[in-house]
C-alpha positions in Angstrom: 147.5 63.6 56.1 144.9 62.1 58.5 146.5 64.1 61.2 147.4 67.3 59.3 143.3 66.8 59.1 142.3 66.3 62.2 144.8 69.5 63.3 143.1 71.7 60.8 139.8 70.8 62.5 141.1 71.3 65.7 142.1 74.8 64.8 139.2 75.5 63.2 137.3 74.4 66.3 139.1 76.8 68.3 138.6 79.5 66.0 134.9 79.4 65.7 134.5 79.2 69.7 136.6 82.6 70.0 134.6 84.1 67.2 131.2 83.1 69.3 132.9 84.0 72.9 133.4 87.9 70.7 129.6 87.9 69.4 128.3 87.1 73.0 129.8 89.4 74.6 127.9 92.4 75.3 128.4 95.7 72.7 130.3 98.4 73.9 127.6 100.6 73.5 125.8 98.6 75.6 127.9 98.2 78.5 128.5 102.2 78.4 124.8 102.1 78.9 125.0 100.5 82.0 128.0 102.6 83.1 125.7 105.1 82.2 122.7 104.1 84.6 125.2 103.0 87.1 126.9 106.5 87.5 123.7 108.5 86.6 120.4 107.1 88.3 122.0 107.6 92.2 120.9 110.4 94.1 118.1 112.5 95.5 115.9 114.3 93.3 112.8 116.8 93.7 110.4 117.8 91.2 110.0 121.6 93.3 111.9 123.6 90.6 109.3 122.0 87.7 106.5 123.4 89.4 108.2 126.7 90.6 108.8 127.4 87.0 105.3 126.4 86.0 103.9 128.8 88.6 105.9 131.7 87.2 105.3 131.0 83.1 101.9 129.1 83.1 100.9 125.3 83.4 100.5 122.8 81.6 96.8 121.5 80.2 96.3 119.2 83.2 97.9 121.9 85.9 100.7 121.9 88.1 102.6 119.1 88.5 102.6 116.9 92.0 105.6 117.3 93.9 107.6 114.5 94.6 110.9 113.7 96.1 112.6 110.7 94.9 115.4 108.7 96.1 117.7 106.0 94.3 120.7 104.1 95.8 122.3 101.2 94.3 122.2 98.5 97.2 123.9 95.4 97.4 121.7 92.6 97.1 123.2 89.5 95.2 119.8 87.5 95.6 118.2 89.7 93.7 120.6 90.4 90.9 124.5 92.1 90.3 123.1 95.7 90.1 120.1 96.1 91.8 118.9 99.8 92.9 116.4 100.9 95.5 114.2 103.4 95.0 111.7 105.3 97.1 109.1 108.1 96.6 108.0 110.9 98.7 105.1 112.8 98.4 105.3 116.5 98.8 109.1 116.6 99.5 111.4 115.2 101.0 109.4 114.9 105.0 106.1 113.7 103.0 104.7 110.3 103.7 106.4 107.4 101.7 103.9 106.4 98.6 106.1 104.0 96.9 109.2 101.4 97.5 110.8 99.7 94.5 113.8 97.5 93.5 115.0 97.8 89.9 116.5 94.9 88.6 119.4 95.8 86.0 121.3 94.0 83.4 122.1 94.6 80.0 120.0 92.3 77.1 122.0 92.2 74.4 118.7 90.6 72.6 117.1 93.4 73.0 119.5 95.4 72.7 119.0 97.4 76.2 119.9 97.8 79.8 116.8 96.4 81.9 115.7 98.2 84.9 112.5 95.6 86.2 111.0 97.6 88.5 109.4 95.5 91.1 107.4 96.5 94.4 109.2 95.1 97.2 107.7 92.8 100.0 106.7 94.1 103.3 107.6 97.8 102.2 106.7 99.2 105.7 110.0 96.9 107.2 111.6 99.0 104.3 111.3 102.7 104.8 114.6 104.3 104.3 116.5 101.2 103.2 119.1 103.2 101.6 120.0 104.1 104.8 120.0 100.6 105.6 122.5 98.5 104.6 122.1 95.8 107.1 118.8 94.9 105.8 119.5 94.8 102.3 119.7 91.0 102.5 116.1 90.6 103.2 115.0 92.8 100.7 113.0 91.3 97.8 109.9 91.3 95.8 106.1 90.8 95.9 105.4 88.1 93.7 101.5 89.3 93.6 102.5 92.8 91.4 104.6 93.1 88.1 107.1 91.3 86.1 105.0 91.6 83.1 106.8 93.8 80.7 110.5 94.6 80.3 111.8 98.2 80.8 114.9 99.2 78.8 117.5 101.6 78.9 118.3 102.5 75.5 121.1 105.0 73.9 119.1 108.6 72.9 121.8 110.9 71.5 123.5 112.4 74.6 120.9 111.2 77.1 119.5 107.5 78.2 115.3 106.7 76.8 113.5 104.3 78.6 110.6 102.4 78.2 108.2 99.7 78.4 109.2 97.1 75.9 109.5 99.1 72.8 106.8 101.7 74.4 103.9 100.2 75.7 103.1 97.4 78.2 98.9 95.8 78.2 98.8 93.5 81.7 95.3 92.0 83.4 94.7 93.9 86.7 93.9 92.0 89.6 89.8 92.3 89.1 90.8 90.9 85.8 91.1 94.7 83.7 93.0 95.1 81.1 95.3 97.6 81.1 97.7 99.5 79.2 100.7 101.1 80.2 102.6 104.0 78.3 105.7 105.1 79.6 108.7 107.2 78.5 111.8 108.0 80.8 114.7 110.2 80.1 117.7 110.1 81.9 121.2 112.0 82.1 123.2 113.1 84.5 121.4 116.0 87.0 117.6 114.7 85.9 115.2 112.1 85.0 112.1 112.6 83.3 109.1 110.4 84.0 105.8 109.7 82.1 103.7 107.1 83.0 100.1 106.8 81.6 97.9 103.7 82.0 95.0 103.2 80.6 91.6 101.0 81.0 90.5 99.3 77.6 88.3 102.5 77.5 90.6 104.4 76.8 90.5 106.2 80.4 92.8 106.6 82.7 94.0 104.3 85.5 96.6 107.0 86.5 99.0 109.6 84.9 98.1 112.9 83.0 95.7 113.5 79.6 98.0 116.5 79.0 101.0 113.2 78.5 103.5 115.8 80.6 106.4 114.6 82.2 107.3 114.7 85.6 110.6 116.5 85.8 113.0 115.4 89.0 115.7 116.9 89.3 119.1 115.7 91.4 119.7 117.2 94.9 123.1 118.4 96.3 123.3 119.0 100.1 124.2 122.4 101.4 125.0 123.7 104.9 123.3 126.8 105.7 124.5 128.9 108.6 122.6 131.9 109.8 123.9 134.7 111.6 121.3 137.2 114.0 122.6 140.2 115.7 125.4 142.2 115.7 129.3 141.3 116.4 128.6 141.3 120.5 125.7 139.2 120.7 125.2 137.0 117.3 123.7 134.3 117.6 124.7 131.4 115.2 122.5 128.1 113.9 123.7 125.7 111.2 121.1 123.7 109.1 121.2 121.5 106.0 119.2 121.7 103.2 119.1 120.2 99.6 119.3 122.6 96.6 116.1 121.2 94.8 113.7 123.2 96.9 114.5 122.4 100.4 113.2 124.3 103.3 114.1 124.8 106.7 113.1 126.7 109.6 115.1 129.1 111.1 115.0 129.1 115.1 114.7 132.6 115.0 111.6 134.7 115.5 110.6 138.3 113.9 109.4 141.1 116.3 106.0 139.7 115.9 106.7 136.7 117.3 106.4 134.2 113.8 109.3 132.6 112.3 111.3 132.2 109.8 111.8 129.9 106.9 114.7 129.5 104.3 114.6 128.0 101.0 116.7 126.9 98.6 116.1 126.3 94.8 118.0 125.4 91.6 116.4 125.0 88.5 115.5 126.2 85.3 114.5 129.8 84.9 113.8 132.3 82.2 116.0 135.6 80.8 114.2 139.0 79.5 115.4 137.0 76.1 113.1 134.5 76.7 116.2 132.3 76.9 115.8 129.2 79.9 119.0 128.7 81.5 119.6 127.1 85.2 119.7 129.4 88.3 120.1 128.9 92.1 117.7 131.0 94.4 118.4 131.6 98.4 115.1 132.7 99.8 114.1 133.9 103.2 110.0 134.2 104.0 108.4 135.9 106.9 105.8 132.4 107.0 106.0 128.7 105.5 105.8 129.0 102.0 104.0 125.7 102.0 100.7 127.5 103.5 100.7 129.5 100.1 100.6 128.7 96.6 102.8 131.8 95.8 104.9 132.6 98.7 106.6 135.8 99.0 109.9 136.3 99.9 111.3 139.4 102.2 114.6 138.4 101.1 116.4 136.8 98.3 119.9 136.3 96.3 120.6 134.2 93.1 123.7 133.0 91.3 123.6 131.6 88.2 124.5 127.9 87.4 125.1 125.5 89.9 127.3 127.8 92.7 129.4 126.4 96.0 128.4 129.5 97.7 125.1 131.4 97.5 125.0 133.9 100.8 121.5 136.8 101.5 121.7 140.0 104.1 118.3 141.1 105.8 118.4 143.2 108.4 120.6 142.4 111.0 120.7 138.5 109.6 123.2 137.0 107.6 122.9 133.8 105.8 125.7 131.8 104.1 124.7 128.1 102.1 127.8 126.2 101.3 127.4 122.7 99.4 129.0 120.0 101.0 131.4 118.2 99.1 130.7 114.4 98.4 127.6 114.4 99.7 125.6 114.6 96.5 
């Protein structure tokens, strides 16, 4: 009996360690979360078709939106975690001047039920620029220990799309002049955008940065296309090839008009609006006789549009033909 009993406990033993080894695994909602992230946050993405369409059907309280062009790449970096993803900001587009260089530090807390994505400036950012394209300096990549770590971000599950935030909503840190300050911040996430609101506040109530209209910033992900211009007729064409994203990239074309200026192309996807009042997503192919940059409402002297998301997307003006095709696997 003495060993039938010690058996049974045996078993038992065994039984209650499997049963543990099943609760600490992660849930499979939470590990499609991180699938999630992992498949969705890559890419390039530009906030030009937000404030193209807020240009056409009025702005928001605080105004039109700052551009920005935004880049994340998963990197391998093993000191720093198993999925860790760099991330830098351009502002203006994608030539601007680099304004911000973060890693985000991502695993899934099954306490908390969440994915974490830790943001965390990154040491020597200047030795940094471009790191994506990098990959022979990812090794030496790693935090500033003087800036955050305060506050948890999570991904969370939001019907069809990923929410995330700061703790359940809200992070309150000390600055370094010892102010205290609140951070509100909301992300959504899916697969061809990310939203972004961050407001912080002084214990005033005023702002250390962000917008009192609480707007997000909307990014949207960039596909490369290859543009090829054609200039003349059959006998003496001349040809150029350029590439350009689908977000709002420009280019200029090496081509002048009689008077001596050039020529810029643009190219644009993003939410637009039918005589319905319907919003559904269109591509625009633009060509302007001047840098629509100069202008807060450029005018094109030529222009074609698709709807959706098209492979193809080709204008005529004059003698000029111009043909963008996306390049596969290069999103």
């Amino acid at each position: 009996m003495a060993q039938l009993g010690q058996r049974g406990l045996a078993i038992a033993w065994l039984l209650l360690m499997q049963t543990q080894a099943v609760y600490a695994a992660p849930s499979p909602e939470l590990k499609q979360v991180l699938r999630d992230v992992i498949a969705w946050v890559p890419g390039a993405y530009d906030s030009a078709p937000q404030i193209a369409f807020e240009r056409v059907n009025g702005f928001p309280p605080d105004g039109e939106h700052d551009r920005q062009y935004r880049v994340f790449a998963k990197i391998d970096a093993p000191h720093l975690g198993e999925y860790v993803f760099y991330s830098q900001i351009r502002a203006g587009g994608k030539e601007g001047p680099v304004i911000q260089q973060v890693v985000f530090l991502t695993e899934i807390d099954e306490e908390n039920n969440g994915v974490t994505f830790n943001g965390r400036r990154i040491k020597d950012p200047e030795s940094f620029v471009d790191a994506h394209k990098h990959p022979d300096i990812w090794a030496t990549i790693g935090p500033d220990p003087r800036f955050g770590g305060t506050c948890n971000f999570y991904w969370r599950r939001h019907n069809g799309q990923l929410k995330g935030t700061l703790n359940d909503g809200t992070c309150t840190m000390m600055s370094r002049d010892d102010q205290q300050m609140t951070w509100h911040t909301e992300w959504v996430l899916g697969p061809d955008e990310l939203w972004v609101y961050d407001n912080g506040y002084y214990d005033d109530g005023s702002l250390v940065t962000g917008r009192s209209d609480k707007t997000h910033l909307r990014l949207y992900k960039a596909s490369e296309f290859t543009c090829t211009a054609t200039d003349g007729d059959d006998n003496s064409a001349r040809v150029s090839s350029t590439t350009i994203h689908d977000r709002g990239g420009l280019a200029r074309l090496p081509y002048e008009n009689s008077d001596g200026s050039p020529q810029f192309l643009e190219l644009i996807r993003g939410p637009d609006i039918f005589a319905n009042g319907r919003i559904h997503e269109t591509t625009r192919l633009l060509l302007y006789d001047e840098d629509p940059l100069d202008t807060d409402l450029p005018t094109s002297v030529a222009s074609a549009s698709a709807d959706g998301n098209p492979g193809l997307i080709s204008l005529q003006y004059d003698d000029r033909d111009v043909s963008c095709l996306r390049n596969i696997g290069m999103e």
